[in-house]
N, C-alpha and C positions, 0 to 999 in steps of 0.2 A: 504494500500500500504506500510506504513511504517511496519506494522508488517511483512511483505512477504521481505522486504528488511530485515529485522533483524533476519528474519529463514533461507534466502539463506548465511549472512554476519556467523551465529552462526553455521550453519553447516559447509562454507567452513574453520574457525575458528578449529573446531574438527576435520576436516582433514586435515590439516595443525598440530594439536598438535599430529596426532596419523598418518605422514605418513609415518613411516616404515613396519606399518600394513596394511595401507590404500597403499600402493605402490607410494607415490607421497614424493617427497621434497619439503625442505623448504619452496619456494616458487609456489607449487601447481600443479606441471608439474606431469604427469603422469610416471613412472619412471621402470612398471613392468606390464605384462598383469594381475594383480590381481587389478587394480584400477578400483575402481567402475564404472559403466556408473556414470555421473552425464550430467544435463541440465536442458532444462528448457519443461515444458508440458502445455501446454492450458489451460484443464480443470482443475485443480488448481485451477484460478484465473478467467478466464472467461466460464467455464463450455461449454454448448452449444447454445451458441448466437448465432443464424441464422437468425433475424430482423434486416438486413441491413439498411435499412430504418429506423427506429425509435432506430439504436444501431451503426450509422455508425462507430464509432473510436475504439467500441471493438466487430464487429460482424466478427466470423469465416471465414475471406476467404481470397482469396491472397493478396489482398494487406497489410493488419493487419498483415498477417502473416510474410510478407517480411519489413513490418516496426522491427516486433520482434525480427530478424534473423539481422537486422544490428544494432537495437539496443546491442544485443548480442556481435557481434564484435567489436563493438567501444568502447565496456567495457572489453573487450579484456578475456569476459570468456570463449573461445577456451583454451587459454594459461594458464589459471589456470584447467584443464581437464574438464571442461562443454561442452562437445561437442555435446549434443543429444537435437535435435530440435524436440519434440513429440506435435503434432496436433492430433484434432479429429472433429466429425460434419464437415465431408470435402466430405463426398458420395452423391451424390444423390440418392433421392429415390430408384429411380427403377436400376436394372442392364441395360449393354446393352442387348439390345433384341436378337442380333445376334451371337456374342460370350460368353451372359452370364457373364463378368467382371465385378466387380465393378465399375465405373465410378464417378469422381468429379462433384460435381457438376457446373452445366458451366455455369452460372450466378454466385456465388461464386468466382470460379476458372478458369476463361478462358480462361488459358492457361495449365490445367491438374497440376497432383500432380508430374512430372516430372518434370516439371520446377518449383517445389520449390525444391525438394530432389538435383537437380543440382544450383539449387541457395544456397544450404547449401552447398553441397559438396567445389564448389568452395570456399567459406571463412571457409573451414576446420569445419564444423559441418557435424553430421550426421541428418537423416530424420526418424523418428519414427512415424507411425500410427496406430490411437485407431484403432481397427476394433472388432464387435459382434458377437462372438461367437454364440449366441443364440439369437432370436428373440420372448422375452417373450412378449415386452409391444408394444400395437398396436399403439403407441402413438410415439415412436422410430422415429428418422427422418431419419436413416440411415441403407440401408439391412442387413441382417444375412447373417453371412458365414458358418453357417450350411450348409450342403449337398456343401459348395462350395471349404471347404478350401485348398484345393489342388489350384484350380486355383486362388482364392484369395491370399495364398502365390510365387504361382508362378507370378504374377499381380505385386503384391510389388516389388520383384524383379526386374523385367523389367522396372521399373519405378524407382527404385536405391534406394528403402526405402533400409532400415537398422537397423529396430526396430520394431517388431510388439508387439503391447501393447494390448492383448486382453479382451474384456470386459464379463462375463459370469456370468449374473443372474437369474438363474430359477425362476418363480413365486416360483415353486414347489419345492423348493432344490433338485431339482435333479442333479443322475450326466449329463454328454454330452455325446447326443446319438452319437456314432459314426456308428450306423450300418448303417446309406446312405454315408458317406463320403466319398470324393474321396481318401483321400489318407492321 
């Protein structure tokens, strides 16, 4: 923990000494659209904990997340330009059946990934989510947006994300097939 405080304390350090190139002043305000996203990401730190049960205080799901998201504001790293709140291990399994979306998972999440992205919104963060390009390993806790990304990004959207962080690893390095995509 203390080393994750001295890599977020030594980077915002370097953007504070270099911000006429990074677009931020003095004191860390964002000052030009050339400043970096910065914030904070999940898997970093707690990767993909989904055993609520045996990992209550840092297992992936709304309430952890909305601990994080005020912890954030009360350290007031909105105001020094942190403003991107990126989660991942927030899907469940399977899509819906009916319209095919991605879905939270609703034991996790039970009140959807809309009401975090508007829980950030409000105290001035944005909402950023992992989402998998490809579905190499059968072991994955969360769908492929292969064949879906059209409506996986349009999904985001509707739900006020603001970041898609995509994850794509071939077994096979290959590249991404696009020829079923939507769009």
């Amino acid at each position: 923990m203390l080393l994750s405080v001295f890599i977020i304390t030594f980077i915002n350090l370097l953007d504070l000494s270099f911000g006429v190139s990074f677009g931020v002043d003095q004191r860390g305000h964002c000052q030009s659209r050339t400043c970096p996203t910065r914030g904070w990401i999940s898997y970093k730190r707690f990767e993909c904990q989904t055993d609520c049960v045996n990992h209550p205080y840092d297992c992936s799901n709304e309430e952890f997340y909305i601990r994080q998201i005020d912890k954030m504001v009360e350290h007031n790293f909105p105001y020094y330009g942190y403003n991107m709140f990126v989660i991942n291990c927030w899907a469940a399994k399977h899509r819906d059946l009916h319209t095919k979306e991605l879905v939270a998972d609703r034991e996790r999440f039970p009140n959807g990934i809309k009401y975090i992205a508007d829980y950030c919104r409000e105290r001035g963060l944005k909402l950023g989510l992992w989402m998998n390009v490809d579905h190499c390993d059968p072991t994955d806790p969360e769908p492929s947006s292969q064949h879906h990304m059209k409506l996986d990004v349009e999904t985001f959207a509707k739900w006020g994300v603001s970041s898609i962080h995509a994850w794509y690893s071939p077994a096979d390095n290959s590249p991404i097939d696009k020829s079923h995509d939507q769009g």
